[in-house]
N, CA, C and O atoms as a DFTB+ gen file, in Angstrom:
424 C
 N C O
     1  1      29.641      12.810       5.795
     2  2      28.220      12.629       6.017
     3  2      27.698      11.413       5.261
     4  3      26.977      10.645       5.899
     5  1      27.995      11.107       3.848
     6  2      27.618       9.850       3.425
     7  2      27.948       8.372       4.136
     8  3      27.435       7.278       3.899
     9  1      28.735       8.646       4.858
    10  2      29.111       7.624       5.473
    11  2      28.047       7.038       6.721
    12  3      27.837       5.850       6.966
    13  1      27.545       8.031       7.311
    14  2      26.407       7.339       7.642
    15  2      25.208       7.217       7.047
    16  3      24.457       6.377       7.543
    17  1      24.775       7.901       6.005
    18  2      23.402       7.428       4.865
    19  2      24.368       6.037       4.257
    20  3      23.574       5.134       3.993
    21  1      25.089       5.823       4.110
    22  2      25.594       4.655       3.487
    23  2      25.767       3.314       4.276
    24  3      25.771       2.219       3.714
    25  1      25.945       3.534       5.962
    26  2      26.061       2.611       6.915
    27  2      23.914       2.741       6.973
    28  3      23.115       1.881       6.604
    29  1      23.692       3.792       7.426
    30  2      21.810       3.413       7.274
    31  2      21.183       2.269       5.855
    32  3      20.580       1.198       5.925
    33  1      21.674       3.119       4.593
    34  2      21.144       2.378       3.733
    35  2      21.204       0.610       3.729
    36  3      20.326      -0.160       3.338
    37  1      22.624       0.267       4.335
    38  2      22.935      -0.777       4.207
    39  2      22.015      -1.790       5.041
    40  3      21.568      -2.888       4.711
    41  1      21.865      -1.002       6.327
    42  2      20.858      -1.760       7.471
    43  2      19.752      -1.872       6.702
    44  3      19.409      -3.013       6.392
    45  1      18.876      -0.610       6.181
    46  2      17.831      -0.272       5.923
    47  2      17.136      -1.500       4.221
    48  3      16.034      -1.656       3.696
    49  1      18.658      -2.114       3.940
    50  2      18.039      -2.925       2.453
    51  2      18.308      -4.423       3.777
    52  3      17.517      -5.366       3.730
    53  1      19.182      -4.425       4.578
    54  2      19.092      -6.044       5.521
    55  2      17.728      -6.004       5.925
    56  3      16.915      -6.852       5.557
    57  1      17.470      -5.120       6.614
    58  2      15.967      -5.302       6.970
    59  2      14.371      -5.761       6.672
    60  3      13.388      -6.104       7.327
    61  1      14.928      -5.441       4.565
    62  2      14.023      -6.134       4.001
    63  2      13.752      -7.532       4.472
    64  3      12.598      -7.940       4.597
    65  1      14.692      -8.191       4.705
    66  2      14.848      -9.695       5.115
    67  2      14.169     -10.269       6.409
    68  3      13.696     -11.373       6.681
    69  1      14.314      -9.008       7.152
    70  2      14.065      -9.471       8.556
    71  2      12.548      -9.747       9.234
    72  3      11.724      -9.322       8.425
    73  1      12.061     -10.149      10.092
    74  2      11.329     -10.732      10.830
    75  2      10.407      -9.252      11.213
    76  3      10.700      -8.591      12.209
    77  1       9.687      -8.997      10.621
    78  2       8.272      -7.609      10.623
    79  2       8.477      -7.834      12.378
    80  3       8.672      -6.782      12.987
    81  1       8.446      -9.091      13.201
    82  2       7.752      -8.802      14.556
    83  2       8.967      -8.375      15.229
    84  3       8.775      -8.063      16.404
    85  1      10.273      -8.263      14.779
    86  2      11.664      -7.962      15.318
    87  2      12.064      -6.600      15.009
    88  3      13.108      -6.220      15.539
    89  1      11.256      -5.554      14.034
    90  2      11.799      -4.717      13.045
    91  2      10.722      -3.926      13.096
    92  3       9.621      -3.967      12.548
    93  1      11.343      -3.050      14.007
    94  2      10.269      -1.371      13.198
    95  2      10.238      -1.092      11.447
    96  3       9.222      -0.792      10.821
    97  1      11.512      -1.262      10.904
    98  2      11.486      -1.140       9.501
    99  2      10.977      -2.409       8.965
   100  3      10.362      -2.636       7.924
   101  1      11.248      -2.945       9.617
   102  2      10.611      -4.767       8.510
   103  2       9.428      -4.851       8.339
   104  3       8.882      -5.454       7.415
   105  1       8.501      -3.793       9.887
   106  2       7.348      -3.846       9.957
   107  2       6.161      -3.006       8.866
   108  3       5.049      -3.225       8.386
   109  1       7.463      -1.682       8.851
   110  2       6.854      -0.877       7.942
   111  2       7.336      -1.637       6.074
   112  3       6.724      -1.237       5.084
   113  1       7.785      -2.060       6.031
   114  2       8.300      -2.829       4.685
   115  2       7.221      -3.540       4.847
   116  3       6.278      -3.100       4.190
   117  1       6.973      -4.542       5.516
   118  2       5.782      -5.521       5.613
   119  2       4.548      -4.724       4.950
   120  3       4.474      -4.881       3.732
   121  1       3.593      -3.919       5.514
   122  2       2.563      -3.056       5.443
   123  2       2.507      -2.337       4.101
   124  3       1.456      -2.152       3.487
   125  1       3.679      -1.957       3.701
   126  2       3.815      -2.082       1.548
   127  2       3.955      -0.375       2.187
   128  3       4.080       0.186       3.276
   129  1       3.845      -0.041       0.804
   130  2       3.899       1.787       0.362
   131  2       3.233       2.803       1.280
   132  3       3.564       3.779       1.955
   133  1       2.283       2.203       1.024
   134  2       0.894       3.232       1.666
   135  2       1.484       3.642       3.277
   136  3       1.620       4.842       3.516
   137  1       1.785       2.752       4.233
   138  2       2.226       2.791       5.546
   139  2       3.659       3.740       5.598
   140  3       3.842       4.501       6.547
   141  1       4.461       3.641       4.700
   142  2       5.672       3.925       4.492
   143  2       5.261       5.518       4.484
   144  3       5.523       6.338       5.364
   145  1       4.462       5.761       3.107
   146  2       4.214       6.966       2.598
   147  2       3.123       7.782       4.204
   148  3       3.283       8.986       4.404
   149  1       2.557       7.323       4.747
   150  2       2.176       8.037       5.716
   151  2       3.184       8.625       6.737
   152  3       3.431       9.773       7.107
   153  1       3.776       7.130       7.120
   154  2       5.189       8.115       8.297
   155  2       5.974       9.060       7.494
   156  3       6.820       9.724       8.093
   157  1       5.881       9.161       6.714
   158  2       6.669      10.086       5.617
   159  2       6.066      11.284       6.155
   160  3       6.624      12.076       6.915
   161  1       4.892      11.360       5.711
   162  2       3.901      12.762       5.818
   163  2       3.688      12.938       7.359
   164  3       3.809      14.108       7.725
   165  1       3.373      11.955       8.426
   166  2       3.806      12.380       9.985
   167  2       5.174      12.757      10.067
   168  3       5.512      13.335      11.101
   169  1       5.820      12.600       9.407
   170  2       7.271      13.218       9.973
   171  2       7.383      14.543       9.246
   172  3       7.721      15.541       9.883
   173  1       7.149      14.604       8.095
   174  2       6.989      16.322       7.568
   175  2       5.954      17.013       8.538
   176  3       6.380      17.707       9.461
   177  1       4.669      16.842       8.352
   178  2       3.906      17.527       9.565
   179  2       4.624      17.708      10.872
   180  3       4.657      18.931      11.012
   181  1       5.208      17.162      11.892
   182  2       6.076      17.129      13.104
   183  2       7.120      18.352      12.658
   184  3       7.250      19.529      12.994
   185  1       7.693      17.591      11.867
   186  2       8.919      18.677      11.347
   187  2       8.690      20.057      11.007
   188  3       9.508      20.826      11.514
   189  1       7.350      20.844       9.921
   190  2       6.791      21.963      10.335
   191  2       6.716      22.103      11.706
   192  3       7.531      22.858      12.234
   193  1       5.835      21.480      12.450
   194  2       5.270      22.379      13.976
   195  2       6.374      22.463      14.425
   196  3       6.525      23.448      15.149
   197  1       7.460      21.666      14.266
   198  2       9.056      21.721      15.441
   199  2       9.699      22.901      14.782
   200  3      10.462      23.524      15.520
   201  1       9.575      23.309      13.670
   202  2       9.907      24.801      12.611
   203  2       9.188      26.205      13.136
   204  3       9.443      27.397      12.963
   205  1       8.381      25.629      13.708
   206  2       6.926      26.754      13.957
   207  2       7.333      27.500      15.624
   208  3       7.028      28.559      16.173
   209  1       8.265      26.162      16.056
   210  2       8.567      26.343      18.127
   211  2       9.897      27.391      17.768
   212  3      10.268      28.001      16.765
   213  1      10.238      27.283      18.752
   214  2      11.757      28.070      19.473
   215  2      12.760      26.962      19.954
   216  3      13.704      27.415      20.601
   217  1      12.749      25.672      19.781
   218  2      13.673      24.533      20.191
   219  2      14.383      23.925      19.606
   220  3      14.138      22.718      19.603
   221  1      15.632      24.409      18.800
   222  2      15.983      23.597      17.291
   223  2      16.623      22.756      17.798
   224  3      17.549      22.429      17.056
   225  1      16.591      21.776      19.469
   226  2      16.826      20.766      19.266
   227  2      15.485      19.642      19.067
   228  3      15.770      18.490      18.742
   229  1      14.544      19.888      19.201
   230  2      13.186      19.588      18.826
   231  2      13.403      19.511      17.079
   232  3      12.913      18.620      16.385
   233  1      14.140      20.507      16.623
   234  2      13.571      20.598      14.641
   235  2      14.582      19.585      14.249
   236  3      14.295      18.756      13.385
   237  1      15.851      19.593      14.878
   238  2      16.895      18.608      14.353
   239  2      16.334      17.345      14.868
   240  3      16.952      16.456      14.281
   241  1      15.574      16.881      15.576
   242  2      15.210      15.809      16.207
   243  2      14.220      15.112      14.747
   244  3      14.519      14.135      14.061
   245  1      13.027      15.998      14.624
   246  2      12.538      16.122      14.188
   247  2      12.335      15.339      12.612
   248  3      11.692      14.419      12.106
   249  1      13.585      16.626      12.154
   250  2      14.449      16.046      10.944
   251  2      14.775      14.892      10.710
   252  3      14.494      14.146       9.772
   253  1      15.421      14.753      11.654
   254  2      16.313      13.178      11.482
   255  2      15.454      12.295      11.785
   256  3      16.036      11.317      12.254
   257  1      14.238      12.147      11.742
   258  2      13.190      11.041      11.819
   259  2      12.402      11.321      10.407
   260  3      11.887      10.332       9.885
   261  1      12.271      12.522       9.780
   262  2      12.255      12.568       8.383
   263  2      13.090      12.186       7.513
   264  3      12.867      11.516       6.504
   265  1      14.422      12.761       8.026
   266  2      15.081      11.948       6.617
   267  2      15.235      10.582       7.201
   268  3      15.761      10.055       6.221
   269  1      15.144       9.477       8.228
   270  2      15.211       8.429       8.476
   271  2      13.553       8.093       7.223
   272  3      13.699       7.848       6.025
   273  1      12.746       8.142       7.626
   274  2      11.344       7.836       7.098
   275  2      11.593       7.283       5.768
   276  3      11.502       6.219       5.156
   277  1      12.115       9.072       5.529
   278  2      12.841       9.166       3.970
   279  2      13.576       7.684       3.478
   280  3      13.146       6.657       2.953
   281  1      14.632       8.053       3.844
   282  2      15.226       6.757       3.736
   283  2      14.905       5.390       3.779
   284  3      15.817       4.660       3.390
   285  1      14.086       4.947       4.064
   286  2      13.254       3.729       4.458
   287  2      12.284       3.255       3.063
   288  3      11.942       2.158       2.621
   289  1      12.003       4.925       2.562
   290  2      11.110       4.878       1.151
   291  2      12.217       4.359       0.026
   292  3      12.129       3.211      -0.410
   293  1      13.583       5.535      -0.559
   294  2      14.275       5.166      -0.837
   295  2      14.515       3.842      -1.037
   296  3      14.607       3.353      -2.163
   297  1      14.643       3.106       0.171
   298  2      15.053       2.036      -0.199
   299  2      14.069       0.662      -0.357
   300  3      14.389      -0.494      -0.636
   301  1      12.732       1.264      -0.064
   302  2      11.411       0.607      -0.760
   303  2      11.549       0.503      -2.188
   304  3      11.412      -0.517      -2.864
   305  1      11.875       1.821      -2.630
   306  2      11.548       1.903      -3.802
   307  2      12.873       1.345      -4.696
   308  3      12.769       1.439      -5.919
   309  1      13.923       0.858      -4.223
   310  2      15.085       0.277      -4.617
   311  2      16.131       1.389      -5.139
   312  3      16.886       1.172      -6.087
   313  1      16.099       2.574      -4.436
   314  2      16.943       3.571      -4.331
   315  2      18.023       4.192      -3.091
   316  3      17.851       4.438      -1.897
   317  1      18.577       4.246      -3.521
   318  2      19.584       4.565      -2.559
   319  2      20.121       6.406      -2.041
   320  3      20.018       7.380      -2.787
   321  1      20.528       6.425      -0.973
   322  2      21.150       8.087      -0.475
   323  2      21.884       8.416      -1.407
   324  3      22.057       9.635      -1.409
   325  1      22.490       7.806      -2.342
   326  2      23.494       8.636      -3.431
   327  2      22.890       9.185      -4.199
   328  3      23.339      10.298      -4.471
   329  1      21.431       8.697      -5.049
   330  2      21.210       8.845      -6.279
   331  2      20.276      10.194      -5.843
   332  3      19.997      11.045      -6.688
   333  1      19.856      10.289      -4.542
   334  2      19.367      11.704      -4.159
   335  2      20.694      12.620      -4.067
   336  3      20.778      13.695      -4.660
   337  1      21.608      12.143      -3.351
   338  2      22.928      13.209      -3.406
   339  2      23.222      13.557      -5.043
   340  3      22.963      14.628      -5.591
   341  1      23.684      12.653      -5.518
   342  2      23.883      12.665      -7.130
   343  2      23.067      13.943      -7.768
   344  3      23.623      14.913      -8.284
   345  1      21.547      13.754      -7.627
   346  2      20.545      14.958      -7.852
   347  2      21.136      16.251      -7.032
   348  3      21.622      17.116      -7.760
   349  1      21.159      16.464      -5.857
   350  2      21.561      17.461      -5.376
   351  2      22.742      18.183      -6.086
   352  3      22.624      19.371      -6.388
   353  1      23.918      17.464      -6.367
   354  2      25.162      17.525      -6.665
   355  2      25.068      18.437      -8.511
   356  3      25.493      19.513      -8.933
   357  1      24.293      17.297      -9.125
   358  2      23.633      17.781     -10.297
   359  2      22.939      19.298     -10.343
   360  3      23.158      19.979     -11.345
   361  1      22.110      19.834      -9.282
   362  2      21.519      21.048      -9.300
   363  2      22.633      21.976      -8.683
   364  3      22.661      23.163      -9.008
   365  1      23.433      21.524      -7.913
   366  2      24.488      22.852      -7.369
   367  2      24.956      23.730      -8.500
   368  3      25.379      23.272      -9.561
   369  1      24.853      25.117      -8.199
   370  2      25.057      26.101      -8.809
   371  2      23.781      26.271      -9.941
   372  3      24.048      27.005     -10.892
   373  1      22.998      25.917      -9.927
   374  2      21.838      26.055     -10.301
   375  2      20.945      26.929     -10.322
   376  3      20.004      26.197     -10.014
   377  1      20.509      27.894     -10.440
   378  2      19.302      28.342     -10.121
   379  2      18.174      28.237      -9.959
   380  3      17.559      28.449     -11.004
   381  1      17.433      27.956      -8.961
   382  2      15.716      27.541      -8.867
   383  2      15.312      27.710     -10.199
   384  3      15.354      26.783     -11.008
   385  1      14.850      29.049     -10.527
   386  2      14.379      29.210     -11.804
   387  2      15.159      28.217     -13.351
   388  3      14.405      27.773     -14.217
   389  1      16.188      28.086     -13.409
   390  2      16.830      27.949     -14.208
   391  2      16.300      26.326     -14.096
   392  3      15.543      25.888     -14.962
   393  1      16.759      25.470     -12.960
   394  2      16.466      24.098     -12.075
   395  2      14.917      23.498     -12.606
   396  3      14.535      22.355     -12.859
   397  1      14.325      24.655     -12.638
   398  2      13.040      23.986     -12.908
   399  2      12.659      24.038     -14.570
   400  3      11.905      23.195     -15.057
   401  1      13.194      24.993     -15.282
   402  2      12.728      25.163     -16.248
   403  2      13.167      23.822     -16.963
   404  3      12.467      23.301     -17.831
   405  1      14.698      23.157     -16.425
   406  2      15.129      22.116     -17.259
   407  2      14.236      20.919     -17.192
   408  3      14.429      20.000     -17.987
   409  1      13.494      20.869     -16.511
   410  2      12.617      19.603     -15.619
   411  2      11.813      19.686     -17.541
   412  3      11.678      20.510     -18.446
   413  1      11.417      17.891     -17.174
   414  2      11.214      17.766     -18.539
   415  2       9.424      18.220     -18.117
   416  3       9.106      18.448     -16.950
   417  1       8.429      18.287     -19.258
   418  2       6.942      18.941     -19.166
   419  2       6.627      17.720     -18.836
   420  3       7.215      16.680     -19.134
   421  1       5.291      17.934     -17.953
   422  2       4.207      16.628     -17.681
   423  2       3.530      17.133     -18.215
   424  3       2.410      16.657     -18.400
């Protein structure tokens, strides 16, 4: 599976480069955070109501335009699919409760 977050990521940091009028992502890179962070939140909203139907090829659809979104932030923010896997990898065998208590206080 990393192998394609790792073939995405790679497109997804070329794109910084590219031509906004050639590039759905260049376009949203262009437009800064704020634009980024909205398709973020249209694709979670979508992704509930497609949770809410009876069509899980609708929710997987869905998904994968969230974690695409996702990904797009990631690599706004000069982060990459590992260092979220890495986290994941880090909490396995974890317990929620346990998971959160380690979280440092705000």
């Amino acid at each position: 599976m990393s192998d394609i977050l790792n073939r995405l990521a790679e497109t997804l940091e070329a794109r910084k480069s590219a031509d906004p009028q050639s590039s759905y992502v260049a376009k949203l890179y262009a437009k800064g955070l704020d634009s980024i962070l909205k398709k973020v939140g249209e694709e979670a909203a979508e992704t509930i109501i497609a949770a809410k139907g009876t069509d899980a090829g609708q929710v997987v659809y869905e998904v994968a335009d969230l974690w695409f979104h996702t990904l797009i932030l990631l690599a706004q923010q000069g982060l990459h699919p590992d260092d979220v896997l890495n986290e994941l990898a880090r909490r396995e065998g974890l317990s929620g409760i346990a998971e959160k208590a380690s979280r440092p206080k705000e």
